[in-house]
C-alpha positions as CSV (number, residue, x, y, z in Angstrom):
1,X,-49.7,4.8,-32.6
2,X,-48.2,7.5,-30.5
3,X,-47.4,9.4,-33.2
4,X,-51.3,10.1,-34.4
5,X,-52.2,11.3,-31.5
6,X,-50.6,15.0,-31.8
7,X,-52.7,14.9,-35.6
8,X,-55.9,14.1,-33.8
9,X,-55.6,17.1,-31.3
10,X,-55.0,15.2,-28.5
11,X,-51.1,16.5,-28.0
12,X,-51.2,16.2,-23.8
13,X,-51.5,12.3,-24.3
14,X,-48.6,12.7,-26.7
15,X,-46.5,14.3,-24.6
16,X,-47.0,12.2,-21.6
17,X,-46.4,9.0,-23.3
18,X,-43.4,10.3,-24.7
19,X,-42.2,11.5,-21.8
20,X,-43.2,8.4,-19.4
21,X,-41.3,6.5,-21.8
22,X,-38.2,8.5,-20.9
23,X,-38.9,8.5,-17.5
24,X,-39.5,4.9,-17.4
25,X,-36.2,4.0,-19.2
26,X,-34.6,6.2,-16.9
27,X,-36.0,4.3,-13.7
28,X,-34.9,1.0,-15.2
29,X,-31.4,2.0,-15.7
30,X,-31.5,3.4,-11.8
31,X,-32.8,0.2,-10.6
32,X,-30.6,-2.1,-12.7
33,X,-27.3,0.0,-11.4
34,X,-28.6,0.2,-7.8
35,X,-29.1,-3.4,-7.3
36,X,-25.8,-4.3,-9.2
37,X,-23.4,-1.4,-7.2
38,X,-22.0,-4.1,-4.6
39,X,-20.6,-6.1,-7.4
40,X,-19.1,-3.6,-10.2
41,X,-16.1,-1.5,-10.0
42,X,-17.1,1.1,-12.5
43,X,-17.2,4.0,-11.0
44,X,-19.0,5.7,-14.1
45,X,-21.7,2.9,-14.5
46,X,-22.4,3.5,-11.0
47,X,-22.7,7.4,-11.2
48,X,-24.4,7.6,-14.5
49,X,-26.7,5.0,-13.4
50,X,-27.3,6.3,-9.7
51,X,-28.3,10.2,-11.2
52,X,-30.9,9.4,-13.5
53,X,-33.3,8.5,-11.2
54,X,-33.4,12.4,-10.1
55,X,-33.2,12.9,-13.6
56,X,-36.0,10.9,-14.2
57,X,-38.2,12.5,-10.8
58,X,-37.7,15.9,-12.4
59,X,-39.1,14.5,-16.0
60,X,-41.7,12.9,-14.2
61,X,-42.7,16.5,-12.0
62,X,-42.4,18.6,-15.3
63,X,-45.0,16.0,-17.1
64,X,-47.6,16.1,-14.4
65,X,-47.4,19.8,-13.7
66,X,-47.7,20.5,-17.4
67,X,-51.5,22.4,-18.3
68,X,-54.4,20.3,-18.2
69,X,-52.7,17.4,-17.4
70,X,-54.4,17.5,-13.8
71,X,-52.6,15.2,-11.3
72,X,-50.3,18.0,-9.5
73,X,-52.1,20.7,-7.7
74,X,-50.1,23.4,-8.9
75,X,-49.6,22.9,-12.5
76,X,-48.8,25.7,-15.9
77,X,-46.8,25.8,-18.8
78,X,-44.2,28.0,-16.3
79,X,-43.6,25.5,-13.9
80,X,-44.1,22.6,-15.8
81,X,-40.8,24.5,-18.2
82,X,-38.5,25.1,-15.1
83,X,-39.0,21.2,-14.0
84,X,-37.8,20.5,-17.8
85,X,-34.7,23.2,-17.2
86,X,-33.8,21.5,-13.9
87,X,-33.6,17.9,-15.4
88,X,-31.8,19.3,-18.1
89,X,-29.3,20.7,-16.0
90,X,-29.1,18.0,-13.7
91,X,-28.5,15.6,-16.9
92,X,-25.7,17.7,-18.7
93,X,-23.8,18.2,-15.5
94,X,-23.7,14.6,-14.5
95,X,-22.6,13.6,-18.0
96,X,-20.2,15.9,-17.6
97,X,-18.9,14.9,-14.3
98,X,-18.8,10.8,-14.9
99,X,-15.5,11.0,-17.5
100,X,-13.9,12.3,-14.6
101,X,-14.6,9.7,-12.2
102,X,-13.1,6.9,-13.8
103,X,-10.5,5.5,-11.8
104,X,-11.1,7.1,-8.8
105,X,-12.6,6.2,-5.4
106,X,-16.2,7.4,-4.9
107,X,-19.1,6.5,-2.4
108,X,-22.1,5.7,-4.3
109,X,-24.1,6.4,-1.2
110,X,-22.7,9.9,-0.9
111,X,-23.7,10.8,-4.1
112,X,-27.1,9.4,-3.7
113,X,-27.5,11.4,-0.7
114,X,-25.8,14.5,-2.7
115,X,-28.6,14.1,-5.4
116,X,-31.4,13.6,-3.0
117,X,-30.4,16.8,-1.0
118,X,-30.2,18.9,-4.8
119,X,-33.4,17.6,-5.9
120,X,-35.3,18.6,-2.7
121,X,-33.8,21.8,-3.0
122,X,-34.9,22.0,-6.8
123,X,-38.6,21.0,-6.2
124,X,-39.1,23.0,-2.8
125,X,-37.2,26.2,-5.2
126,X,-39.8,25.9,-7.2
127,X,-42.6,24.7,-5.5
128,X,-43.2,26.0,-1.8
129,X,-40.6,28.7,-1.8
130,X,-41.2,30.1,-5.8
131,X,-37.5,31.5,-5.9
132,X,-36.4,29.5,-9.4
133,X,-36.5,31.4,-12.2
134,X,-39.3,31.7,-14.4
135,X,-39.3,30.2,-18.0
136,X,-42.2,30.6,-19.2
137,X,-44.6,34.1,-19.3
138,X,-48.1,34.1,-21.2
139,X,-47.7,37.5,-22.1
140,X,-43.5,36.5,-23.7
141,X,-43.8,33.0,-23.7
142,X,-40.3,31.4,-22.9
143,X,-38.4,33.9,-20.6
144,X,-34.3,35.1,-20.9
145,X,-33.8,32.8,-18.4
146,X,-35.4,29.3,-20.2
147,X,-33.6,30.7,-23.4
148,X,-30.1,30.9,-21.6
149,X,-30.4,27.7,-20.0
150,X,-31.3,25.8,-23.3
151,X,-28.1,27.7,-24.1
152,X,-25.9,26.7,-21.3
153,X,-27.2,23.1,-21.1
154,X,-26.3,23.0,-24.6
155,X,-22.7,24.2,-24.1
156,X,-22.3,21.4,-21.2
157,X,-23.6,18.5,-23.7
158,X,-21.0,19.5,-26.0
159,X,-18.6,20.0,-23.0
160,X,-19.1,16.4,-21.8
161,X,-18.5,14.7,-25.3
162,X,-15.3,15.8,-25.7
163,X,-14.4,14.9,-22.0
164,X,-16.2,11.5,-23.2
165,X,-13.7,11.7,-26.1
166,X,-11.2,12.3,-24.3
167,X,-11.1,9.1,-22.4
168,X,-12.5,6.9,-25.2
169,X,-9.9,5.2,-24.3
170,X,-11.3,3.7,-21.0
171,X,-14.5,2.9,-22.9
172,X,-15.2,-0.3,-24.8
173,X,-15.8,0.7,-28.7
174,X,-18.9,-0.1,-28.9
175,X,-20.0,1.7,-25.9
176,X,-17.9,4.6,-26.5
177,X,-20.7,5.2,-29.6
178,X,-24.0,4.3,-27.5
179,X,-22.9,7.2,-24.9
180,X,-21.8,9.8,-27.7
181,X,-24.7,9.1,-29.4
182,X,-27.0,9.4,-26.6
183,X,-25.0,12.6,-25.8
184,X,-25.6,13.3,-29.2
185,X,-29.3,12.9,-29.2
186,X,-29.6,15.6,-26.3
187,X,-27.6,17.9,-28.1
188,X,-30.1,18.0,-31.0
189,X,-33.1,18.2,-28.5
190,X,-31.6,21.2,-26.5
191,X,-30.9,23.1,-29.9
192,X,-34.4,22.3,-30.7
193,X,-35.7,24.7,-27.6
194,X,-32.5,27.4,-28.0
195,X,-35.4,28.6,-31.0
196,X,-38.5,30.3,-29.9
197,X,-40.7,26.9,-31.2
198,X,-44.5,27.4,-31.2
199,X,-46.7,25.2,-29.3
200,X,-47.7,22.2,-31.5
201,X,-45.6,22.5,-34.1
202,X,-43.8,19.4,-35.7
203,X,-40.7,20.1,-33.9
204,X,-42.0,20.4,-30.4
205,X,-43.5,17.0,-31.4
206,X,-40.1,15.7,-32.5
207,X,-38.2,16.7,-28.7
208,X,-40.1,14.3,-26.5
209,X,-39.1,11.4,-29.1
210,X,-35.4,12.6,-29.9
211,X,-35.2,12.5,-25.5
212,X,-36.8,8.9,-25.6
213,X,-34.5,8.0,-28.5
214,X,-30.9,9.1,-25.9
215,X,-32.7,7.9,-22.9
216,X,-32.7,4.4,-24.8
217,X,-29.4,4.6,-26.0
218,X,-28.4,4.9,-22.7
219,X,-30.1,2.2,-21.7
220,X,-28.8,-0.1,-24.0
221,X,-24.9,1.1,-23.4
222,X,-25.2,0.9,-19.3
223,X,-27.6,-2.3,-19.2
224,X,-28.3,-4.1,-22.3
225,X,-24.5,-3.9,-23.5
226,X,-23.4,-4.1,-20.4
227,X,-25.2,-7.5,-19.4
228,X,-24.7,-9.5,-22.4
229,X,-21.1,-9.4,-22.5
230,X,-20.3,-9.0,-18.6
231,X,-16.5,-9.6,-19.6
232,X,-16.4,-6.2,-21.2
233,X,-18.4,-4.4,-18.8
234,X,-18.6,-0.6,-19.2
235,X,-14.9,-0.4,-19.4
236,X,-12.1,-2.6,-20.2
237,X,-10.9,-1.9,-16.9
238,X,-11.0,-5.5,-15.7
239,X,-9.6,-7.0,-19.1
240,X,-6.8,-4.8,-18.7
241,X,-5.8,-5.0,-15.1
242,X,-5.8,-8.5,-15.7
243,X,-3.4,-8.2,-18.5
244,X,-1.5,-6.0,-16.4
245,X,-1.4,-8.3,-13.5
246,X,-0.1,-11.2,-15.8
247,X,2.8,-9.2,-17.4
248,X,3.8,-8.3,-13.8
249,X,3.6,-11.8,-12.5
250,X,5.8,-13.2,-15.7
251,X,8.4,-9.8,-15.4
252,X,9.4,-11.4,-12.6
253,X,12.0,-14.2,-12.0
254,X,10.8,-15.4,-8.9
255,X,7.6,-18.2,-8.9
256,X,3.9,-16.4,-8.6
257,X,0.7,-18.6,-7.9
258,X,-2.7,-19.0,-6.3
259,X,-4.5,-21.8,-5.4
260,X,-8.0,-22.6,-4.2
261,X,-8.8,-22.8,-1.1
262,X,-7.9,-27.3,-1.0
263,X,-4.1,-26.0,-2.1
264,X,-5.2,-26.8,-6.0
265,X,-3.0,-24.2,-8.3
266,X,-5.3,-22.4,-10.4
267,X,-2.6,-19.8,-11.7
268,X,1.4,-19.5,-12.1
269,X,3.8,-17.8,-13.8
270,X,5.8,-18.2,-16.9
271,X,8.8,-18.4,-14.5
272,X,7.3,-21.6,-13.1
273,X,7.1,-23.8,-16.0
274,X,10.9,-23.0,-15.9
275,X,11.6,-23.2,-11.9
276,X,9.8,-26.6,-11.8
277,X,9.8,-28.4,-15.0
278,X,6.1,-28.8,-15.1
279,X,4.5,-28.1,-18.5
280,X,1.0,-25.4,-18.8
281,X,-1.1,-28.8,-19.4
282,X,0.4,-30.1,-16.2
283,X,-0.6,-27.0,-14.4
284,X,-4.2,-27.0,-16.6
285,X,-4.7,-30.7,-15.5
286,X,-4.6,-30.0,-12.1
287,X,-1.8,-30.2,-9.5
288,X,-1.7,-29.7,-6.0
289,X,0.5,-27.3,-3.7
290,X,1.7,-30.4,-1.7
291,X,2.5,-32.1,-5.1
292,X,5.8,-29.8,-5.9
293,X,7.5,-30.0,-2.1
294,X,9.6,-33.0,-1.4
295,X,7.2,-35.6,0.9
296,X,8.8,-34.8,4.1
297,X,7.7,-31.3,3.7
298,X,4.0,-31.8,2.6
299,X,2.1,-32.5,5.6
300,X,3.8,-28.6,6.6
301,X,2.7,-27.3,3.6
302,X,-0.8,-28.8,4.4
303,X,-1.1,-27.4,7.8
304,X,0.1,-24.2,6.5
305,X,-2.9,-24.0,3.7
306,X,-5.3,-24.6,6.2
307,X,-4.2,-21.6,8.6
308,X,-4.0,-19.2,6.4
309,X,-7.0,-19.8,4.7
310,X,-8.2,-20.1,8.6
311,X,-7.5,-16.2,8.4
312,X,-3.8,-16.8,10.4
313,X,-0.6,-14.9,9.3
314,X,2.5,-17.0,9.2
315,X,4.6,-15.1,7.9
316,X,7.5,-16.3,5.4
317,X,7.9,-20.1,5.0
318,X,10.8,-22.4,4.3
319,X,10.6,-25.1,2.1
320,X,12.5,-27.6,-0.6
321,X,11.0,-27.9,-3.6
322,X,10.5,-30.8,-6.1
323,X,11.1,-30.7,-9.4
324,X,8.9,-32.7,-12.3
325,X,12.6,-34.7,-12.9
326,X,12.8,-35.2,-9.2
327,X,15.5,-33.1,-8.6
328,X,15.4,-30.3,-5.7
329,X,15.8,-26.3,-4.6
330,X,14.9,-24.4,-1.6
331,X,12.6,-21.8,-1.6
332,X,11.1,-19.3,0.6
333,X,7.1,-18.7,0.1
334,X,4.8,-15.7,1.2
335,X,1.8,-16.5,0.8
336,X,-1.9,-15.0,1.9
337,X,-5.7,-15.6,1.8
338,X,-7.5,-14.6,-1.6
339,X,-10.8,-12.5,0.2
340,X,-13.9,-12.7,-1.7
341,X,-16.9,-11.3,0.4
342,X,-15.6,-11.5,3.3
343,X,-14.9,-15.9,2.8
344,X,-11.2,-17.2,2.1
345,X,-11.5,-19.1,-1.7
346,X,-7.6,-19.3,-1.9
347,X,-4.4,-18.0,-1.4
348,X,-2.1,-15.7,-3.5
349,X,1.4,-15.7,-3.2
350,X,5.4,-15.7,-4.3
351,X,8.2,-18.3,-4.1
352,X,12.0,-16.9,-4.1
353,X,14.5,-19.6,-4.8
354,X,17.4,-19.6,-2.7
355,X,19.6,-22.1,-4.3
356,X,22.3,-19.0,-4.8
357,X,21.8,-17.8,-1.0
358,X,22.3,-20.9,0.8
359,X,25.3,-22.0,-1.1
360,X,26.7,-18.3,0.0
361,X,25.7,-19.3,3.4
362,X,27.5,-22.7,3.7
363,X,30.8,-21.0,2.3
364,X,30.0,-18.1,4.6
365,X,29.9,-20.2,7.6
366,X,33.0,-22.6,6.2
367,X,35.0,-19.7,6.1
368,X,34.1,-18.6,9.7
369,X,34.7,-21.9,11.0
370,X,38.3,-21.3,9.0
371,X,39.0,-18.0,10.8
372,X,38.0,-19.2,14.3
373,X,40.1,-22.4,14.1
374,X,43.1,-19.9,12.7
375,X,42.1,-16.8,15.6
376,X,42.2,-19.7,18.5
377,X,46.0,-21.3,17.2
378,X,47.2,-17.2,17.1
379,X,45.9,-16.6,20.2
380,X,46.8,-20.0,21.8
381,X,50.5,-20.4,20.3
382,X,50.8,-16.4,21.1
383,X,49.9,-16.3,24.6
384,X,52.0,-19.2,25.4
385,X,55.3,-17.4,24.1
386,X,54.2,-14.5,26.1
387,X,53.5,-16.7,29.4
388,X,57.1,-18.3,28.9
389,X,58.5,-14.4,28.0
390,X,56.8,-13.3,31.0
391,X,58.0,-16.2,33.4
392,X,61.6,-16.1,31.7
393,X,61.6,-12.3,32.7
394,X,60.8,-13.0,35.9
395,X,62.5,-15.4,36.7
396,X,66.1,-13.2,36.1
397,X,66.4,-11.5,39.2
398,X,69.1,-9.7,38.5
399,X,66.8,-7.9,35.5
400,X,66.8,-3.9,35.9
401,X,63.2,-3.6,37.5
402,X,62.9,-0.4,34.8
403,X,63.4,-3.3,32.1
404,X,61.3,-5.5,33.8
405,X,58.2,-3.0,33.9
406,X,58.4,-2.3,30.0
407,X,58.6,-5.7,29.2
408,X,55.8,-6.6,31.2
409,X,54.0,-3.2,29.8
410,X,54.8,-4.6,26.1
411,X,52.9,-7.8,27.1
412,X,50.1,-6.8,28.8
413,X,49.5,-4.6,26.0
414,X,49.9,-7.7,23.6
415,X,47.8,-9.9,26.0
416,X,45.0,-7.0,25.8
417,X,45.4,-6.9,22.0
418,X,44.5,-10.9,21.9
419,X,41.5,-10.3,24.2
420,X,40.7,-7.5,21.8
421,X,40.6,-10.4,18.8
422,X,38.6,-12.1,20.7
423,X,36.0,-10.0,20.8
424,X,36.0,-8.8,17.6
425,X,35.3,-12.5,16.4
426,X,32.6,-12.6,18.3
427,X,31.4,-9.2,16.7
428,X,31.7,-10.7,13.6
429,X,31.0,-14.5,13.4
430,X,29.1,-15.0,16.5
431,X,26.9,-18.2,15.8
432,X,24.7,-17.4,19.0
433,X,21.3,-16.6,17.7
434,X,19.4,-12.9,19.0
435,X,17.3,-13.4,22.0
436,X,15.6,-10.8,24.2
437,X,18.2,-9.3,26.9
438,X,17.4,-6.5,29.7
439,X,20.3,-3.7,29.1
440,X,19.8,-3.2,32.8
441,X,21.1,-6.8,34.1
442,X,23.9,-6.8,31.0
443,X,24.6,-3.0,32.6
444,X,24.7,-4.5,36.5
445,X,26.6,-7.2,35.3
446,X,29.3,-5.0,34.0
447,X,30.2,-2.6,36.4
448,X,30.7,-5.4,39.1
449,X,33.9,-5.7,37.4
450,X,34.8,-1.8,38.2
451,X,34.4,-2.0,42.0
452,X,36.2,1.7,42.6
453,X,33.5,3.6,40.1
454,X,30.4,5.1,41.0
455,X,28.1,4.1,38.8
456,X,24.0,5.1,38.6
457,X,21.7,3.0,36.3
458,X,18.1,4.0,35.4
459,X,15.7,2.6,33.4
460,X,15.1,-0.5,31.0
461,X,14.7,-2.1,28.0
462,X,14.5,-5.3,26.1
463,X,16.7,-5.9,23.2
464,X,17.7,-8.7,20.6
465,X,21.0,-9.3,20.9
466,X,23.6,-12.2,21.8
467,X,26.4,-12.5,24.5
468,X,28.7,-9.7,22.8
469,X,26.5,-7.0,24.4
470,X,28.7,-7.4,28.2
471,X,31.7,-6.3,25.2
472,X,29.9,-3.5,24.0
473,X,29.2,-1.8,27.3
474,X,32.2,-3.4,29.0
475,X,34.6,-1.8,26.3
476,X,32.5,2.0,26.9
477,X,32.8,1.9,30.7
478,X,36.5,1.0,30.6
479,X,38.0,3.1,28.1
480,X,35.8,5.6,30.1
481,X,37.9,4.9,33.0
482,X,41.0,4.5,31.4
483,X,41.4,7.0,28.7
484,X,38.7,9.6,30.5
485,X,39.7,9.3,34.3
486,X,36.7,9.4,35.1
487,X,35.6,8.4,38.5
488,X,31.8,8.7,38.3
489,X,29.7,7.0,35.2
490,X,25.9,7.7,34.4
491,X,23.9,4.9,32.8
492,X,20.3,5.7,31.4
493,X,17.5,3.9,29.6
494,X,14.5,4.8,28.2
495,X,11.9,2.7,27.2
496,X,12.7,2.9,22.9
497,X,15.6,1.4,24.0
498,X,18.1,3.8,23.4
499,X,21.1,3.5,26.4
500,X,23.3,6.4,27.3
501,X,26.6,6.1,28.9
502,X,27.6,9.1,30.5
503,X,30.9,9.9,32.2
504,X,32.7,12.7,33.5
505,X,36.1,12.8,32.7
506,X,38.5,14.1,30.2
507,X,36.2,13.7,27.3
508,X,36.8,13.5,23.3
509,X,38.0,16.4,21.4
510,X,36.3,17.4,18.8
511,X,38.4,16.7,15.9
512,X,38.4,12.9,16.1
513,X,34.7,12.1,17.6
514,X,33.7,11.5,13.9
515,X,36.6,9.0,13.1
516,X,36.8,7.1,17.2
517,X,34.3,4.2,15.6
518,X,36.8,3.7,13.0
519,X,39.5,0.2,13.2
520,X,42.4,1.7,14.6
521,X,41.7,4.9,15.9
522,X,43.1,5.9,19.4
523,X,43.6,9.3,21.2
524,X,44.9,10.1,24.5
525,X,47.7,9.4,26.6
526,X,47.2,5.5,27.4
527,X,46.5,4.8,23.8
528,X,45.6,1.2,22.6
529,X,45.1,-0.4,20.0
530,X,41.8,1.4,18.1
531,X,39.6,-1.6,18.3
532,X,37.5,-1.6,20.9
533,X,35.1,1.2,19.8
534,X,35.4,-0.2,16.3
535,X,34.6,-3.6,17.8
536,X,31.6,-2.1,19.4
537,X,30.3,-0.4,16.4
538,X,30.6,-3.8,14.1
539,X,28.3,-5.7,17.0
540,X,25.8,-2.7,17.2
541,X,25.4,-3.0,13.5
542,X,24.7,-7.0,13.6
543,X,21.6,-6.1,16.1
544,X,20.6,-3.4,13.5
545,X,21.5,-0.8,16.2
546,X,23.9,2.6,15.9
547,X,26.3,4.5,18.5
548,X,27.6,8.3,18.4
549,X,29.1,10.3,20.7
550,X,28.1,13.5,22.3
551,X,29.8,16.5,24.9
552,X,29.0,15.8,28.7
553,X,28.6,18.6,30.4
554,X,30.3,20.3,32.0
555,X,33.0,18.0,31.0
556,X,33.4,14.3,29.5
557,X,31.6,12.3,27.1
558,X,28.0,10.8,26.5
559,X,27.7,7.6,24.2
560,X,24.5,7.2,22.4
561,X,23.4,3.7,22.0
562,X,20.5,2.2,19.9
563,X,19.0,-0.8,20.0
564,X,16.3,-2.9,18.2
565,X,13.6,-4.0,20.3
């Protein structure tokens, strides 16, 4: 019927139906997208969606301004032509635009408000302050500048296919042709108008239609399509994330679930079937989180559901886990809430066996236990042949008292050396768990046992550490005192726990400050036996600490110490 009406001389009707129809398919798609933008991802749905509305204004402004049409005040074939050069531009450059958004992070809002601020500045252009352009003169008809633009808006259609072909990839198939075709449909309509066309001719009656035509096309790729198969969407982004997130989760050897938000698993990995002995109809059937830890951790496991879907962390869990056959591992689980608008609905997580890891611990700690029992028979057995030496020695009084000092020398340097193993097993196997110390009342503790020594201490800290810290400052201070002869002994701290022990004696020459940390490395004249700084080192690394040394100035030696909190 609409088509008559152009062949019964009534061509304004025609061209407003034709172009409401545009406009009204444009609305639709705005208000569709707009009420659907807290609930899909796709960034181009959104933006496509979100810009014809302006797109759709501007249509709307260049069909009521157009002659004799009589709803705007200010009306002409000139004004009504730059409204249709606007939109046009406004169309060709958001098409253009959109390829290029997908997969990135944009504010729908912010683009809203970007559109809202360039149509304003379009209508009041044209409208209040008459600085756009004219397109159309009645003594020329359509001016340079309308021939141009049909020109240039041309060139961007073309422009935005191929960036539309270019990621055809992103775009479901079928889709991929509604959008180049709608494209395609505003290509033809723009080379329509790059020719000087006549008013009333058949082809100026063909452009409204051949606009309605790609504004429907659109519609049915961004809407239509879109909400009959909502698993496709505009994009087969989601499909293929999920795909992605599977062959991730079955990549890896360690166990991946969720559950809902009673403990139910909903998904595993292919690692699980394996790991547990469960079949994938098992798992379809329904079992529960609680169902693969042995009984006497499940009432755990339960209270540990409920916090975290509560919104609490916990952190990582320990637990033994149950096969289908009955038999048992231990695993460690991190787990978290699954967030869907703001409500818990499950949690998300992975499980690490650690069958290999505690078996390494149990020989780990039997061998420790070995090299305790073996240190405290050496050191027992040794001190009491050196006790019966040193008695035996003293005893003779007819020994040369020149003798008698290097033999008691010799054992007091072998007693030290013991004392020295002593430490250095506690370095290394000390079974006292880390606790929070203050550095200061380990520091004040220490130099108690150098009564001759001025000592300063400043500041504090709290650090994880065991009993072996007293060692570690204890074997500083005295090889300060007697390899540095120093008389006078600075210690600092500062609150990121890092201690310096300052002294003021001999100090360490240069050449060996990089190798003193190493097992066996002594300097000076009273050397010994190169293991207390190693000793120190080896207990500074179980905290997760560091030590280096530095010049004192004017003379002697700073150690740096470094502590975890």
């Amino acid at each position: 019927m609409i088509l008559i009406f152009p062949f019964q001389g009534s061509f304004i009707t025609f061209h407003s139906l034709a172009e409401l129809i545009s406009i009204i398919i444009a609305a639709g798609i705005f208000i569709v997208v707009w009420n659907s933008k807290n609930f899909v991802e796709n960034k181009y749905y959104l933006f496509i969606g979100t810009t014809f509305i302006f797109v759709a204004v501007l249509d709307g402004l260049h069909t009521f301004s157009y002659e004799n049409v009589g709803i705007l005040l200010i009306s002409g074939p000139n004004i009504s032509m730059q409204f249709w050069v606007a939109a046009r531009y406004l169309q060709s450059a958001s098409f253009l635009i959109a390829p290029f958004l997908i997969g990135r992070k944009i504010s729908i809002n912010k683009i809203f408000a970007i559109y809202l601020t360039l149509l304003a500045t379009i209508v009041l252009s044209i409208m209040v302050f008459k600085i756009f352009p004219d397109c159309f003169m009645d003594q020329y008809g359509s001016t340079p500048f309308r021939k141009m633009s049909e020109v240039v808006t041309t060139l961007l259609f073309f422009l935005a296919l191929y960036a539309h072909y270019q990621k055809r990839n992103n775009f479901d198939k079928k889709l991929f042709h509604y959008l180049t075709a709608s494209i395609g449909f505003m290509i033809a309509v723009e080379a329509f108008f790059i020719f000087d066309i006549q008013t009333y001719t058949i082809t100026r009656i063909l452009v409204p239609y051949l606009k309605a035509i790609s504004f429907y096309i659109l519609y049915k790729a961004l809407v239509e399509h879109n909400l009959k198969k909502p698993y496709s969407l505009l994009f087969k982004e989601l499909k293929e994330s999920e795909e992605k997130y599977r062959e991730l989760a079955n990549s890896l050897p360690e166990i991946v679930f969720e559950t809902d938000e009673k403990g139910k698993i909903t998904l595993v990995n292919k690692n699980t079937l394996s790991l547990t002995g469960y079949t994938k109809e098992d798992f379809e059937q329904g079992l529960n989180a609680t169902q693969l830890v042995i009984p006497e951790d499940r009432f755990r496991v339960s209270e540990d559901i409920q916090k975290l879907i509560g919104g609490v962390k916990i952190g990582s869990r320990e637990y033994t886990a149950l096969r289908k056959d009955g038999s048992t591992f231990p695993f460690i689980i991190n787990s978290t809430a699954i967030i869907c608008k703001n409500n818990p609905i499950g949690l998300r997580g992975i499980i690490f066996d650690i069958t290999e890891r505690k078996e390494n611990e149990g020989k780990i700690k039997n061998l420790n236990e070995t090299i305790k029992i073996l240190n405290k028979i050496l050191r027992h057995d040794i001190l009491n042949d050196l006790t019966l030496l040193l008695n035996i020695v003293d005893s003779h009084k007819d020994y040369d008292e020149v003798m008698k000092k290097r033999v008691f020398s010799t054992i007091n340097k072998s007693v030290n050396l013991i004392e020295r193993m002593r430490e250095l097993e506690n370095a290394l196997v000390s079974e006292e768990s880390l606790s929070g110390k203050s550095l200061r009342i380990v520091a004040e503790s220490v130099v108690k046992n150098y009564p001759d020594i001025k000592f300063s201490i400043k500041g504090d800290c709290t650090v994880l550490c065991d009993g072996a810290i007293y060692s570690v400052i204890d074997n500083i201070v005295r090889n300060a005192i007697i390899h540095g002869k120093t008389d006078i002994i600075d210690i600092t701290i500062d609150d990121n726990c890092e201690m310096r022990i300052a002294d003021y004696g001999k100090g360490i020459p240069s050449d060996i400050k990089e190798k003193i940390f190493e097992e066996g490395e002594s300097f000076g004249e009273s050397r010994g036996s190169g293991l207390g700084l190693y000793i120190v080192k080896k207990i500074l690394e179980r905290y997760n600490g560091s030590i280096k040394v530095e010049d004192n100035k004017p003379n002697g030696a700073v150690f740096v110490l470094k502590f975890r909190k």
